[in-house]
N, C-alpha and C positions, 0 to 999 in steps of 0.2 A: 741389588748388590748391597751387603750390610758393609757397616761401618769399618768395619775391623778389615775389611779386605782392600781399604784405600792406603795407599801410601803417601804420606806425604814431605816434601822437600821442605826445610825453613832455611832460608838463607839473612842470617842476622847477625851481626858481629859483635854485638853489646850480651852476655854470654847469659844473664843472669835472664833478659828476655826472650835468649833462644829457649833457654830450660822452659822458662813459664810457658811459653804456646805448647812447647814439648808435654810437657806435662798434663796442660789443658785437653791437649788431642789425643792422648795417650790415655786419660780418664774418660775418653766419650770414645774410645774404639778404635781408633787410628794408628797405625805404625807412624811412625816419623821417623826421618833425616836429618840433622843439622851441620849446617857449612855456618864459616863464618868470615867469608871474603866472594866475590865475584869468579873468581879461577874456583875457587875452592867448588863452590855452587853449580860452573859447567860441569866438571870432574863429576862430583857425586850425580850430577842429572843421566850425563851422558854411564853413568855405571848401570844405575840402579831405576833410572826410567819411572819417577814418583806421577801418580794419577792427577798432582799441584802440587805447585810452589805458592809459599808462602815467602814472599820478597821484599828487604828492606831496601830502599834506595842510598841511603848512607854508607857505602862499604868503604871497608878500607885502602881498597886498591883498585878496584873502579865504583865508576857509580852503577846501582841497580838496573836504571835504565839499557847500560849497556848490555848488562844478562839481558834484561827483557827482548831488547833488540835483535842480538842473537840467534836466541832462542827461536823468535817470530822468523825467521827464514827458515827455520825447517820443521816447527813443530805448534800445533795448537794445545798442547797441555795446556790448561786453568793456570792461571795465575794470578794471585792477590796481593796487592803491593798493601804490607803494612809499616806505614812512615810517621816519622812525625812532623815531615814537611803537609802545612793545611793547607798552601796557598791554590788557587783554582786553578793556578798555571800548572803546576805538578799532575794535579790530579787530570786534568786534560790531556796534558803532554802522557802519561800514564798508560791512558786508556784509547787512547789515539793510537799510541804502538802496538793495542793490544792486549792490557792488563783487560781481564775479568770483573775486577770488582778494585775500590781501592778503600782502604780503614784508615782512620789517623790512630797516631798514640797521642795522649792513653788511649785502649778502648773498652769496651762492655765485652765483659765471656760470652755472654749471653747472644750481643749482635753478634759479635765475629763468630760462633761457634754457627750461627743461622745463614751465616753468610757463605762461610762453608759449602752446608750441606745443599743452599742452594745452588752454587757455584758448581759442584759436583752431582745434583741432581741433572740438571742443565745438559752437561757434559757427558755424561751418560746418556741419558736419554737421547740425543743427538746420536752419538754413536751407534747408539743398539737399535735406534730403529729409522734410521734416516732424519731428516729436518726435522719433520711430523706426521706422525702415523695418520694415514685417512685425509691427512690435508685438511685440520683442523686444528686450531688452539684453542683449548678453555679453560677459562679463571673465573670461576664463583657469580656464574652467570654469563658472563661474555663469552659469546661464540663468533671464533674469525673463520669463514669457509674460503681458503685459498684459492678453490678451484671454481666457487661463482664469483669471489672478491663479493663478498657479501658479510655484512656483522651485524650478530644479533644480538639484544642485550633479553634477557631471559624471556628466550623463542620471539622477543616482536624484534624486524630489524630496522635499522637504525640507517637511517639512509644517509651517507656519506659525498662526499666530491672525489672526484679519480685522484687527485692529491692529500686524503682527508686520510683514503683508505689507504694509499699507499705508506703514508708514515705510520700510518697504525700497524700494519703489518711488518714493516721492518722493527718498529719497535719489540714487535712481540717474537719475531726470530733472535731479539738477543733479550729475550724476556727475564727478568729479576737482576738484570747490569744496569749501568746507565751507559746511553750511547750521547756519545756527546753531541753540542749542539753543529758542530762542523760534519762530524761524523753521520749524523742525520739528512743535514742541506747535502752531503756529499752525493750522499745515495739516492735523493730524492730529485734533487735539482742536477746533479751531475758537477756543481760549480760551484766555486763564493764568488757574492759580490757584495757590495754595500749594504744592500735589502734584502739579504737574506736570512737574517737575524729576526727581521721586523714581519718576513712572512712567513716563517716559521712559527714565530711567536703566535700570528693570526689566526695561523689554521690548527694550533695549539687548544688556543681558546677554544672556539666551534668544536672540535673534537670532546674538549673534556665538559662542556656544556653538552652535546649528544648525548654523552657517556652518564651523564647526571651526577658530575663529580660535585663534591661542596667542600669550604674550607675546613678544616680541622676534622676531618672523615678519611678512612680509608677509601683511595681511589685505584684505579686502576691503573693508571699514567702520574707518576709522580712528578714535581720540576724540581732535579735538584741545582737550588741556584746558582747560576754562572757556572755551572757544568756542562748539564744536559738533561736529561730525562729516564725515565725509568718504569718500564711497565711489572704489573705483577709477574708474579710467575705462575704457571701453568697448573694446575687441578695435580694433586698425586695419582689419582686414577689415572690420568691422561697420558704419565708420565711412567 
């Protein structure tokens, strides 16, 4: 799907940066929307049905959260919360309800416009051909085979724990977001409890040492701190 054929919603009430993202996405191919309240933001969503929202949390008559909220009862549209709250609580709370991806202001044209397209690559793909075509994910070597539970890092595989593999694969179903770290233990362990932090973190390490990650390198498992984590996203080919 090219560019030009995405629609997208911005919901922000500071007018001068609804223009600028308007503008930004409107130079790289995109239709846009803008609202500039909460109600406003249902309204145009519920008219005009945009492929994402782009969401401020500051509104003037509710908070963002609440659209998000919303929203998430009947609908999986993308959604990217861009805020200029940075605190990890936000960004958790955010992404826990649901957000896709979240940006602070200020941000880079460059990151947000990448974030974008991978947010809507994502989301596409999912749609047009179920989870993953062939029951496979690959990124720039790494190969995850669903159907043996088996990962190879370029063709040798990499022999994992039944907990090793499991967060590796769930990461890589919400592949180029970050899932947080509750988000994670949720689906893995089913539960929080006190040491669930500490063994997450454990089989964090072991994974990204399998993986042959190193500091200051692109890896394939990111930690974004006191968030969560973040795996690549997937091959264009594959996609």
């Amino acid at each position: 799907m090219n560019g030009n054929k995405y629609k997208i919603l911005i919901i922000e009430d500071d007018e001068h940066i609804n223009n600028l993202v308007a503008t930004l996405l409107e130079a790289n191919g995109y239709q846009t929307l803008s609202a500039y309240s909460c109600e406003d933001g249902m309204m145009m969503y519920a008219s005009h049905r945009p492929d994402l929202v782009v969401l401020d949390l500051g509104l003037p008559d509710q908070d963002g959260m609440t659209f998000l909220k919303r929203l998430r009862k009947d609908s999986l549209t993308p959604v990217i919360v861009l805020s200029a709250r940075s605190d990890e609580k936000d960004k958790v709370e955010a992404l826990d309800m649901g957000a896709n991806d979240y940006v602070t202001k200020p941000f880079g044209s460059n990151e947000f416009l990448a974030r974008i397209r991978s947010t809507l690559r994502m989301t596409t793909h999912r749609m047009q051909n179920g989870m993953f075509p062939g029951g496979k994910f690959k990124a720039s070597g790494l190969t995850i085979d669903y159907d043996a539970r088996r990962v190879f890092l370029h063709k040798k595989e990499v022999k994992l724990t039944q907990t090793e593999y499991n967060i590796i694969a769930a990461l890589s179903e919400h592949a180029g977001k970050v899932m947080t770290y509750s988000a994670i233990i949720k689906e893995i362990w089913g539960y929080n409890d006190e040491g669930s932090i500490k063994k997450l973190q454990v089989n964090m390490v072991n994974i990204r040492k399998k993986l042959g990650a190193r500091p200051g390198e692109k890896n394939y498992i990111v930690n974004e701190l006191g968030v969560g984590y973040r795996m690549c996203e997937a091959d264009e080919e594959t996609l």
